[in-house]
C-alpha positions in Angstrom: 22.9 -40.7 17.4 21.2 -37.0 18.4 22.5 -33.9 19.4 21.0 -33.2 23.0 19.4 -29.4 23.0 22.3 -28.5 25.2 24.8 -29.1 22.3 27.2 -29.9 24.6 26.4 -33.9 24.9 26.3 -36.3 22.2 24.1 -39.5 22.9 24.6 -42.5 21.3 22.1 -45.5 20.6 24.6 -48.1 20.2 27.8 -48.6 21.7 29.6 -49.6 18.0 28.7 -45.8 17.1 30.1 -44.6 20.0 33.4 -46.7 19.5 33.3 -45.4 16.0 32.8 -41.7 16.5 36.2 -42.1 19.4 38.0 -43.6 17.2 37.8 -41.2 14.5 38.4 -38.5 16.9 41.6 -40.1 18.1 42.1 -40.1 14.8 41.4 -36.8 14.0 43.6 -35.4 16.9 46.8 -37.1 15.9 46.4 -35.9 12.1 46.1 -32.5 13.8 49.1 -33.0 15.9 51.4 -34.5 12.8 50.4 -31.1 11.0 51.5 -29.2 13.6 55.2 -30.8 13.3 55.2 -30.8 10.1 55.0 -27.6 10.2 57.6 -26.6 12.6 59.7 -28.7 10.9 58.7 -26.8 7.7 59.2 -23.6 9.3 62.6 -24.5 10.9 63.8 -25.8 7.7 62.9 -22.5 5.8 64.9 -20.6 8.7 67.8 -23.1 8.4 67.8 -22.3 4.5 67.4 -18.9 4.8 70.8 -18.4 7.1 72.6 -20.8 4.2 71.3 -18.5 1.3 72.9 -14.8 3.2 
């Protein structure tokens, strides 16, 4: 793998690294989207407990 002087393209040798690097950024996007409603769901929650607590 090498980093094109652009920056802006990746190039892989091989096509198992390429499949490898996708699938750990389809794996990185969903962590970042389960974090994201966990904490909405955090957020709501505090809200909710905040109304009980008045």
């Amino acid at each position: 793998m090498y980093v094109s002087s652009s920056a802006s393209r990746i190039v892989f040798a091989d096509p198992a690294a390429l499949e490898q690097f996708n699938l750990r950024l389809q794996a990185f996007a969903r962590n970042a989207l389960e974090e994201q409603r966990l904490q909405k769901l955090m957020s709501r929650y505090r809200s909710a407990q905040a109304q009980t607590a008045r």
